[in-house]
C-alpha positions as CSV (number, residue, x, y, z in Angstrom):
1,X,2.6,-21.5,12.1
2,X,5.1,-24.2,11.4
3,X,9.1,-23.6,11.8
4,X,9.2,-24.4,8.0
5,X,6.3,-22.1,6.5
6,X,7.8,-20.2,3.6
7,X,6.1,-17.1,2.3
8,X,6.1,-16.2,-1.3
9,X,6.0,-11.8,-0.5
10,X,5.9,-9.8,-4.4
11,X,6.2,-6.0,-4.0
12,X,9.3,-6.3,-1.4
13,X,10.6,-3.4,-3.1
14,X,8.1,-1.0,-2.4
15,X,6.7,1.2,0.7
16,X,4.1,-1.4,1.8
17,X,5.5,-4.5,0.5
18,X,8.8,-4.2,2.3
19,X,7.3,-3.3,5.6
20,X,5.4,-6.7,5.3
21,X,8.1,-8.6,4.3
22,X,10.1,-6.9,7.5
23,X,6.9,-7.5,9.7
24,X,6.6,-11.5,7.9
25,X,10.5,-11.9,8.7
26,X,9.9,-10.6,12.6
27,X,7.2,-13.0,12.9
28,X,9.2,-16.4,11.8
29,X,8.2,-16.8,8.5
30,X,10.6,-18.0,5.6
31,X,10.4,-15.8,3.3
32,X,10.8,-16.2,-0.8
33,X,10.7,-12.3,-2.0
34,X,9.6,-12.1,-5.8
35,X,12.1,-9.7,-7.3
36,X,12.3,-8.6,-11.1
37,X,15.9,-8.7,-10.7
38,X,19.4,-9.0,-8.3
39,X,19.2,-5.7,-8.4
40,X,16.1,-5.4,-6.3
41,X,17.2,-7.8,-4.2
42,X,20.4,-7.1,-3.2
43,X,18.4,-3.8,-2.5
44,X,16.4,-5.4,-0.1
45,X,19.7,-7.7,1.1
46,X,21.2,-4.6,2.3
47,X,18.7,-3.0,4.4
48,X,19.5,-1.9,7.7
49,X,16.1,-2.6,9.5
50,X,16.8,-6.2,8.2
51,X,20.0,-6.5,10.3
52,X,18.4,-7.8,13.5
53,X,16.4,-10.4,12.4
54,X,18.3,-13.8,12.9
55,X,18.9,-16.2,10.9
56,X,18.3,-13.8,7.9
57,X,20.7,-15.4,5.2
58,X,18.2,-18.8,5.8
59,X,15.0,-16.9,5.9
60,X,15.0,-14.8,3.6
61,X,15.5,-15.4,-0.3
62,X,15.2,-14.8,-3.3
63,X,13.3,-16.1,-6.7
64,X,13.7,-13.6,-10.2
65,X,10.6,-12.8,-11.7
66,X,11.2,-10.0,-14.7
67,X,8.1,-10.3,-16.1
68,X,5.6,-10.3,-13.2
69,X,2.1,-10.5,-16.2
70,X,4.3,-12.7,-18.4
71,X,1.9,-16.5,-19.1
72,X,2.7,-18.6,-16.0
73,X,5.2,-15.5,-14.5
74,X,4.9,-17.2,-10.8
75,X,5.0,-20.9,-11.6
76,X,8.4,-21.3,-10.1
77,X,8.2,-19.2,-7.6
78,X,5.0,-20.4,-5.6
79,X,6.4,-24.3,-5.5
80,X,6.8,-25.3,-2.0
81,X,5.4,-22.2,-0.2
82,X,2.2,-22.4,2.2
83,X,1.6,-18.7,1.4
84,X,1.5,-15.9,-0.7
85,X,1.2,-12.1,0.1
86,X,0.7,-10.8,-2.9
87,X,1.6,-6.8,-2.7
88,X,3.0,-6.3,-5.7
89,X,0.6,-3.3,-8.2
90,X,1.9,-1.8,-11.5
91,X,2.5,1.4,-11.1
92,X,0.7,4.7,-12.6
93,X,3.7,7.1,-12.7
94,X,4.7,8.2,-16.2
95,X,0.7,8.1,-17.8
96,X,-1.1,10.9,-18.8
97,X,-4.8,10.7,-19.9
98,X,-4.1,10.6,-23.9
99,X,-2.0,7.1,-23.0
100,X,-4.2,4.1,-23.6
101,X,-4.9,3.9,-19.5
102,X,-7.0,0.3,-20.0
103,X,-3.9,-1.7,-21.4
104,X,-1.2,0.3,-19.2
105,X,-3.1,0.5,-16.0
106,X,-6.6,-2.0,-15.8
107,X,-5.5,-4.8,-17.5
108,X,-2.0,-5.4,-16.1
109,X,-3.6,-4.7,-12.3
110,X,-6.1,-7.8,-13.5
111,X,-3.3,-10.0,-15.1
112,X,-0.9,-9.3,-12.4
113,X,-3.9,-11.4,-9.6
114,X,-5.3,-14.1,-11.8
115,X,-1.9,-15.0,-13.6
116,X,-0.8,-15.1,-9.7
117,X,-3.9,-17.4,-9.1
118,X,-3.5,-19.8,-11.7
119,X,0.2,-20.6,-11.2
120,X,-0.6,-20.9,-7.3
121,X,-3.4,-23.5,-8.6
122,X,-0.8,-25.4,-10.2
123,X,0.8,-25.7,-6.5
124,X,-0.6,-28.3,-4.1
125,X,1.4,-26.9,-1.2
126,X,-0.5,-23.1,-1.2
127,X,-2.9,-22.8,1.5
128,X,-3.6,-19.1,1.0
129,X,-3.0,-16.1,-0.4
130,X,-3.4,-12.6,0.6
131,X,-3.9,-10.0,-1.9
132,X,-3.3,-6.0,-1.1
133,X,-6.4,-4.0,-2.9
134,X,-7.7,-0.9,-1.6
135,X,-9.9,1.2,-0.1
136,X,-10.7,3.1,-3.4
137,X,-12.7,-0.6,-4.4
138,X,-15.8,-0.1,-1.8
139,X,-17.1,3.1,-1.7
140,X,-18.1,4.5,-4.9
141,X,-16.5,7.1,-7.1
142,X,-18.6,10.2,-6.4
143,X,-18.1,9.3,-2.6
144,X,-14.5,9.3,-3.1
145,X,-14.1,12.7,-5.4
146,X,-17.1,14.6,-2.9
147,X,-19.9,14.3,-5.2
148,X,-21.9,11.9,-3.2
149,X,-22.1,12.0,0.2
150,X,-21.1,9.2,2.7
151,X,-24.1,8.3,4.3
152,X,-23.4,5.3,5.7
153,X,-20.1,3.6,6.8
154,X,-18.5,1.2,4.4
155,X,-17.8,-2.4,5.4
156,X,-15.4,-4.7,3.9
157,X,-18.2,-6.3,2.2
158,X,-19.3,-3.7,0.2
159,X,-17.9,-3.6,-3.8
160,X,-17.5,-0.2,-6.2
161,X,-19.4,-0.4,-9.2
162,X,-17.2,-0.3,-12.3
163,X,-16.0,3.2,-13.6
164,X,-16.3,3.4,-17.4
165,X,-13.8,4.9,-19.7
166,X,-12.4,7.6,-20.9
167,X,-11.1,8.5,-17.7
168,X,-10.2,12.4,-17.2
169,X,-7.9,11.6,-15.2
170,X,-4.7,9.2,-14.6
171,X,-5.8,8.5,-10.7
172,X,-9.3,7.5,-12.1
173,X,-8.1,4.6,-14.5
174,X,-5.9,3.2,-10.9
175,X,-9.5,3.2,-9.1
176,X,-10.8,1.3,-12.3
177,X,-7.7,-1.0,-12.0
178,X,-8.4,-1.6,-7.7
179,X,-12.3,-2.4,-8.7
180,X,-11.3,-4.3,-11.7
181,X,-8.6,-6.9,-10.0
182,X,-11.2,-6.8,-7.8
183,X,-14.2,-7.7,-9.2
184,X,-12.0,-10.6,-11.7
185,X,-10.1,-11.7,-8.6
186,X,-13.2,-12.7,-6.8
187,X,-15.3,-14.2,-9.7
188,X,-12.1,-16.1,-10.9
189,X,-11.9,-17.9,-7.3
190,X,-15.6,-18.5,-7.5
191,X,-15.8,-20.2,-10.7
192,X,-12.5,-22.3,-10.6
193,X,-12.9,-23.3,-6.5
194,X,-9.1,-23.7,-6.1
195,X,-7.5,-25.4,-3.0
196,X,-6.1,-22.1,-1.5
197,X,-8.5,-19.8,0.3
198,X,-7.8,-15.9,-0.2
199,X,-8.3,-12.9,1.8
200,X,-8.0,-9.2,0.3
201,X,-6.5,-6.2,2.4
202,X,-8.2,-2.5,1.4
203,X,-5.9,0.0,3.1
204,X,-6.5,3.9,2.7
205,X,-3.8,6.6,2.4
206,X,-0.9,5.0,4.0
207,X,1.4,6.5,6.1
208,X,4.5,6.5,8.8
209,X,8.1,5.2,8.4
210,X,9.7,4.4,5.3
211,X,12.0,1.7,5.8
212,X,13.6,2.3,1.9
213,X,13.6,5.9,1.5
214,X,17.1,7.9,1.9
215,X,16.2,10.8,0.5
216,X,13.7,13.7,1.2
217,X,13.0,13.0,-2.3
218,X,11.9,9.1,-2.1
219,X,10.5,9.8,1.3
220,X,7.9,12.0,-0.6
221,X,7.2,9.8,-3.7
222,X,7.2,6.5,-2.0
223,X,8.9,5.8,-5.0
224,X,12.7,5.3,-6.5
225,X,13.0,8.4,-8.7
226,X,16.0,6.6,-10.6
227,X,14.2,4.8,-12.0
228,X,11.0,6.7,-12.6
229,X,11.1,10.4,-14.0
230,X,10.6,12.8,-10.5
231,X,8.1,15.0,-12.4
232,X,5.9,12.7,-13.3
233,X,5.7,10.9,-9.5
234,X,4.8,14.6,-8.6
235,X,2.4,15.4,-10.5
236,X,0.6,11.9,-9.6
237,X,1.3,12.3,-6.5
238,X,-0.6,16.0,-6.9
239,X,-3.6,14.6,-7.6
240,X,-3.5,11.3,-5.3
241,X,-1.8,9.0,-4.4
242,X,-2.4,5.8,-1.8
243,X,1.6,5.0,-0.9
244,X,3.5,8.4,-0.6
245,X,4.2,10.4,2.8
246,X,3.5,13.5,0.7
247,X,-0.1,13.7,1.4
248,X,1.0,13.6,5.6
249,X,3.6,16.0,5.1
250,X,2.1,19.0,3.0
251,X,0.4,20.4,6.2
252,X,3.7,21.1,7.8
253,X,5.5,21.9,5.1
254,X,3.7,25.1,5.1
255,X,1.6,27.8,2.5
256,X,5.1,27.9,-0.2
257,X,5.4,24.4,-0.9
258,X,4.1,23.7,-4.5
259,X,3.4,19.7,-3.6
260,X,-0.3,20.3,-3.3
261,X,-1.7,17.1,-4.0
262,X,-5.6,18.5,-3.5
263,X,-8.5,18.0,-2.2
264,X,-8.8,14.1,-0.8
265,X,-10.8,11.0,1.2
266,X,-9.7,12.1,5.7
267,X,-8.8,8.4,5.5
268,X,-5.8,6.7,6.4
269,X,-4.0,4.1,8.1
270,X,-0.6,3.6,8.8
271,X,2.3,1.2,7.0
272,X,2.7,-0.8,10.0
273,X,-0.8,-1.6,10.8
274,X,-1.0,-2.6,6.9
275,X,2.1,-5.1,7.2
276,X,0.3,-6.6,10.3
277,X,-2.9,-7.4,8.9
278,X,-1.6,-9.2,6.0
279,X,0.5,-11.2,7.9
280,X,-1.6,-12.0,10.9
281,X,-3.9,-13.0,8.0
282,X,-2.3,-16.5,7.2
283,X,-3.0,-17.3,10.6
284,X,-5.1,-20.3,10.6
285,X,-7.7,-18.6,13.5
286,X,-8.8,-16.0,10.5
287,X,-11.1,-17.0,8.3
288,X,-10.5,-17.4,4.7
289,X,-12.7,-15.6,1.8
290,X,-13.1,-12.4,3.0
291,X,-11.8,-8.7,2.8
292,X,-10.4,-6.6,5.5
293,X,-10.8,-2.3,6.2
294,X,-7.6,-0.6,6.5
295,X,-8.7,2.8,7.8
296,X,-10.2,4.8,10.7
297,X,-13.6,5.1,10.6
298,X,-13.7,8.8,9.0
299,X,-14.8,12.1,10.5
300,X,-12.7,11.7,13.7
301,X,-9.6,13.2,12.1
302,X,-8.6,16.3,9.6
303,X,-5.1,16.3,7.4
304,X,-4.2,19.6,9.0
305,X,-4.3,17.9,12.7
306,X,-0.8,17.2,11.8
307,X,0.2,21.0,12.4
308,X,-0.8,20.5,16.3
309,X,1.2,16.8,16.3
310,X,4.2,18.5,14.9
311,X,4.5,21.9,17.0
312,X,4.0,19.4,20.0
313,X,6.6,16.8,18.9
314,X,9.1,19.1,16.8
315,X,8.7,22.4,18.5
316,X,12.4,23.1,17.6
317,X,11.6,22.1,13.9
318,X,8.7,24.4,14.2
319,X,10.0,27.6,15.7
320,X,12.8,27.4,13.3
321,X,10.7,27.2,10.4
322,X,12.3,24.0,8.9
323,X,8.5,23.0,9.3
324,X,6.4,26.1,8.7
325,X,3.1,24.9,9.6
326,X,1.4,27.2,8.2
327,X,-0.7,25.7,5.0
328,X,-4.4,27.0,4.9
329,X,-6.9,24.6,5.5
330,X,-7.7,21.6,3.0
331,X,-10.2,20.6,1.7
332,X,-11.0,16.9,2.1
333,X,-14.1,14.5,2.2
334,X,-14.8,12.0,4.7
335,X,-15.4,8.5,4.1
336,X,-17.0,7.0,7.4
337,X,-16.4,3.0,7.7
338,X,-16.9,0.5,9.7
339,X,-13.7,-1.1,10.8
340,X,-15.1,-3.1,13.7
341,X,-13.7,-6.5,12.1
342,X,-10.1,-4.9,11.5
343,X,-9.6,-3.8,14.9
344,X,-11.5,-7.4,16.4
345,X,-9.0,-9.4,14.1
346,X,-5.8,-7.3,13.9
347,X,-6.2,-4.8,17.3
348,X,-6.5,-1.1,17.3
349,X,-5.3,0.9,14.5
350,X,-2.2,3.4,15.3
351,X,-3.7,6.7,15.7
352,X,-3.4,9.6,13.4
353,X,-0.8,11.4,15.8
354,X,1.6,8.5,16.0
355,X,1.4,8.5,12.0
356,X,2.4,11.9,11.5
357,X,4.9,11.7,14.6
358,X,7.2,9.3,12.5
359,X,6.3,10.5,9.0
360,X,7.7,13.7,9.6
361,X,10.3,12.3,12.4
362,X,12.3,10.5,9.3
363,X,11.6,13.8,7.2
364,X,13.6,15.4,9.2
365,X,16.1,13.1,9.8
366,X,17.0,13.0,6.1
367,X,16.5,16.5,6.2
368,X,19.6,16.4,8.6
369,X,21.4,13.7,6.5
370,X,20.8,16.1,3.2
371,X,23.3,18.8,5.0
């Protein structure tokens, strides 16, 4: 890595994206944060994880962006940078299944990657570009709902067939939208040959700190509820959701709390382990063109472990009933993968215990804050 290597990161705002703007920050990189507006980056300006990380009025700015699927959106901002880590996903909060789900949730996940490719085409200086996908774009559907069994383990290689519409439900039309960028992303680099290499990041559930959460509340969403209507994050986030510390939580919160979010995948991974691959990624010793696991390898961990990890950390917490611990059993389906090239590339993979240790650590810090 040069001293002068400038980062283009979109999605700073969000759970993921900021941790990997942090992470890109710790590691030297300049970094040029796509933001729709000052707004979001004065947001980001006044973080307080940001405040040891020197230098940070000349490595870190800024490049306005409103209209991130808007013809030649990124044309400005990719001039001069080396890379891109492309986090940035439009969001499925505020659909329900009578919206038109291809044009509000497909297309704009495909538009948001290629227009991002094409204007980084137009851009001699960009060497690579790292693009954040998913898990939910390998296995198949029925393996990821229980109706199929997973018989095999996964590898990075492997592709999700297409899932036709209608879709029954919201979270169906996002897995369309992960296999769809996808699928376009990959034939789109193959038929134009540009000069940039790219490599695609599939993470599972994510989990652990939340460097932009303040609230209980945006803690649990992963999301800013000013700006999004609450109800309609929770009732997503119900049914399934990839970026909220919800789906960690729910076991200790105990049998009352009526944040179910259902049956799910055992998988997941956690946030800092995501920001680390994609930045270790530009390094020139990993190969470009390929796609990356970000999950353990199924089976070897159930979502109601965290009830053990949180009487033996939080025993206080516990006893006192701020954490009840006492929700029945879920239901869940594994999704066994091989992550043999993650951990070779990136290193081991946090375990599930030191996940749920700081998930529910900052839960009930802002817990304590709320008073």
């Amino acid at each position: 890595m040069a001293v002068d290597d400038v980062v283009l990161v979109t999605g700073g705002t969000g759970f993921i994206g900021f941790r990997t703007l942090r992470y890109a920050l710790e590691e030297g990189y300049t970094v040029r944060a796509a933001v729709r507006s000052e707004a979001k980056a004065e947001a980001i300006r006044r973080n307080s994880t940001l405040s040891s990380i020197k230098d940070l009025s000349s490595k870190l700015t800024f490049v306005t962006v409103p209209d991130f699927l808007a013809d030649g959106a990124f044309d400005e901002a990719v001039k001069g940078v080396k890379y891109v880590l492309h986090v940035a996903s439009p969001l499925t909060t505020g659909f329900t299944v009578t919206d038109d789900l291809e044009a509000g949730i497909i297309k704009p996940a495909v538009q948001g990657t290629l227009g991002l490719f094409q204007s980084a085409k137009k851009a001699p200086s960009v060497k690579r570009i790292v693009v954040t996908s998913s898990m939910v774009a390998i296995p198949p559907i029925a393996v990821l709902i229980g109706q199929q069994a997973s018989e095999r383990d996964f590898t990075p290689k492997d592709r999700a067939h297409d899932v036709p519409g209608p879709y029954p439900a919201v979270i169906v039309a996002y897995v369309q939208s992960k296999i769809a960028a996808l699928k376009e992303g990959e034939a789109w680099i193959e038929k134009h040959k540009p000069e940039f290499d790219v490599i695609h990041i599939h993470p599972s559930y994510v989990g652990g700190r939340n460097d932009l959460a303040q609230t209980v509340e945006e803690l649990c969403t992963g999301t800013n509820p000013s700006e999004y209507p609450l109800e309609s994050i929770l009732q997503m986030t119900r049914r399934l959701t990839y970026f909220a510390a919800l789906v960690f939580l729910e076991s200790v919160l105990g049998k009352d709390s009526d944040e179910y979010a259902g049956p799910r995948v055992a998988n997941y991974i956690d946030v800092d382990d995501v920001a680390k691959a994609h930045v270790l990624s530009l390094s020139e010793k990993v190969a470009g063109g390929q796609s990356f696991l970000l999950t353990n390898k199924g089976g070897d961990m159930k979502w109601n472990d965290a009830q053990a990890i949180a009487k033996k950390h939080f025993p206080d917490a516990v006893s006192s009933g701020l954490l009840p611990n006492d929700f029945a059993e879920q239901q869940f389906m594994v999704v066994h993968c091989d992550i043999s090239k993650t951990e070779e590339t990136f290193g081991k993979i946090k375990a599930y215990e030191e996940t749920i240790k700081a998930v529910v650590g900052q839960y009930l810090e802002l817990k304590e804050k709320a008073k």
